[in-house]
C-alpha positions in Angstrom: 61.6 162.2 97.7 62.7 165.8 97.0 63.4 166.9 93.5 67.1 168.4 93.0 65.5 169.6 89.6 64.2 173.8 89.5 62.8 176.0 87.4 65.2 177.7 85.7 65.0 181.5 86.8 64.0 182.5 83.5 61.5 180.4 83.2 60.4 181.6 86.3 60.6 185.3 85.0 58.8 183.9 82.0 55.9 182.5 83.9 55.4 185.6 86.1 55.6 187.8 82.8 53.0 186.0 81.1 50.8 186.0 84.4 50.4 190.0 85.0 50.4 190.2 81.3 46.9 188.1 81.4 45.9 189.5 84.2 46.2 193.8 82.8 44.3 192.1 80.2 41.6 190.7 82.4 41.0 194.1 84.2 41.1 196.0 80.8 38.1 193.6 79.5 36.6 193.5 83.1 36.4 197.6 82.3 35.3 197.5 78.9 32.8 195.4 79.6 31.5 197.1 82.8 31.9 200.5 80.1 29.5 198.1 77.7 27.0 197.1 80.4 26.4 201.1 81.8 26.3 202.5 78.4 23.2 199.9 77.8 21.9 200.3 80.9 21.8 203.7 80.4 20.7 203.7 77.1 17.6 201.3 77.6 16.9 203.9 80.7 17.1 207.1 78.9 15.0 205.3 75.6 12.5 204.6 78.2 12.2 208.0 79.6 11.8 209.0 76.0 15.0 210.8 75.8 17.0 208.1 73.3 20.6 209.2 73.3 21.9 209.8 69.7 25.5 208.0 70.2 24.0 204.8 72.1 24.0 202.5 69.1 27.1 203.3 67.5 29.2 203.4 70.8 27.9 200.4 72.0 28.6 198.5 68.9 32.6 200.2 69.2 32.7 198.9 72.8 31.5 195.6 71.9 33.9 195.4 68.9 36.7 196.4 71.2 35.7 194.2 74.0 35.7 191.2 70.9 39.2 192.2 70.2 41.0 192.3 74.1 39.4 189.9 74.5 41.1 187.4 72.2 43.8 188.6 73.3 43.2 187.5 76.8 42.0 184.2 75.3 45.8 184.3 73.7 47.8 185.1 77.1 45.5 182.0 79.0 45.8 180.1 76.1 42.0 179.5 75.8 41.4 179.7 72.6 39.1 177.0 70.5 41.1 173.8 69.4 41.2 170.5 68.2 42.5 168.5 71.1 41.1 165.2 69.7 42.5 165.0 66.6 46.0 166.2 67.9 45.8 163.3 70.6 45.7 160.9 67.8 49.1 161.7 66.4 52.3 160.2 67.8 54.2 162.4 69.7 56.8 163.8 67.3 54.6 164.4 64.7 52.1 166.8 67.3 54.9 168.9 68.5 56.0 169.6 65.0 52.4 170.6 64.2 52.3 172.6 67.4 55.0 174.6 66.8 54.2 174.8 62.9 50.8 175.9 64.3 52.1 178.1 66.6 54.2 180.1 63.3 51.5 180.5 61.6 49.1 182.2 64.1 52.1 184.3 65.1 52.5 185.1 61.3 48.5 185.5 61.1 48.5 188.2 63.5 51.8 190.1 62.2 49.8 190.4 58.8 46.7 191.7 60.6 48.4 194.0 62.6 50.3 195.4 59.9 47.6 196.1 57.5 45.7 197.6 60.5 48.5 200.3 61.2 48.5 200.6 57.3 44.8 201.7 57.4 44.7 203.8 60.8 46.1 206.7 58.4 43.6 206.4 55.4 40.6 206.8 58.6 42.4 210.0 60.1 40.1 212.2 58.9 37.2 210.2 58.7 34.7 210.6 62.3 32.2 208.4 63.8 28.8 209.6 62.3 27.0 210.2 65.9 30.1 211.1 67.9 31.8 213.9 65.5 34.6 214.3 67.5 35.8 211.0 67.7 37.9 209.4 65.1 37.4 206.1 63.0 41.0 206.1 63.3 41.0 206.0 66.9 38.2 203.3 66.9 39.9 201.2 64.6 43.1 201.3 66.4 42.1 197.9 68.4 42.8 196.1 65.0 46.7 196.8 65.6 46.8 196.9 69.1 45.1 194.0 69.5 47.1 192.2 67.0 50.0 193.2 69.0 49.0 192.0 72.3 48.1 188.7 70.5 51.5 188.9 69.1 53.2 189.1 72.6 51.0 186.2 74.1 51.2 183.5 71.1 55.1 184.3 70.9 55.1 183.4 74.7 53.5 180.2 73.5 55.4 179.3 70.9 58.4 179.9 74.1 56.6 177.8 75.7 56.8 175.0 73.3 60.1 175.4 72.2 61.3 174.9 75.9 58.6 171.8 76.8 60.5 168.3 76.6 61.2 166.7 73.4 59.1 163.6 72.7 59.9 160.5 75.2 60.8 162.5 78.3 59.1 163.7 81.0 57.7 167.4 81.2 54.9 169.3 80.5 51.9 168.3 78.0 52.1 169.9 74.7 48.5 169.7 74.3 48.4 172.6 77.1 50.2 174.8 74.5 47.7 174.3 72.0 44.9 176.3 71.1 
């Protein structure tokens, strides 16, 4: 039988947005964590040459925290972050789309707050630079707090899209547990 039902174009648009969006994620995390992976290499090879390089330790643990923070953000655009499937299975089905999308508000509102108060203290570490790397600033290291926040923003307001759209409780459509995290 052949549906007479499409996907409305927008959610078409949607759908593609939110795919290229996860994937420039993926490549920027597939790059920070091939940066990671030379700068050990490197400094495990240069330690054993006896010739330790002064800004291994503290640029390998930016580039970790960095890769820690696109990284969730990834997690955000695929939806993969940790949940609690089995306890939301158990409610009815009324009750767990109000809890998803009460959820979904509060990680959106979450990540505003953490955003905002890492913009609000990017300016106090302007001056302040990374002990080992003089010309680099804690400012711009720190910057992945905001940014990070933001591109978390984008993917969990997708989400909550998401949700919005899915079917009401008693019709067909998508699952709602697949816009839970």
């Amino acid at each position: 039988m052949i549906s007479t039902q499409s996907t409305p174009p927008r959610a078409d648009a949607l759908a593609r947005f939110r795919e290229r969006y996860a994937l420039a994620l993926e490549r920027l995390v597939i790059i920070l964590m091939v940066v990671l992976a030379g700068e050990v290499v490197l400094g495990v090879l240069m330690r054993a040459i006896g010739r330790p390089l002064v800004w291994y330790d503290e640029m390998a643990s930016v580039l970790l925290a960095w890769l820690t923070f696109y990284g969730s953000a990834l997690a955000s655009a695929r939806r993969a972050h940790i949940g609690c499937p089995e306890l939301v299975d158990q409610l009815p089905a009324r009750p767990r789309r109000q809890l998803a999308i009460v959820s979904q508000i509060m990680v959106i509102a979450f990540f505003a707050l953490v955003g905002w108060v890492g913009a609000v203290i990017l300016p106090v570490l302007a001056d302040e630079m990374l002990v080992s790397v003089p010309w680099l600033s804690a400012a711009v290291v720190q910057s992945v707090i905001p940014v990070s926040a933001a591109l978390i923003l984008v993917a969990e307001i997708l989400n909550l899209v998401d949700l919005l759209r899915s079917h009401p409780p008693g019709q067909s459509g998508s699952s709602l547990a697949d816009g839970l995290h």
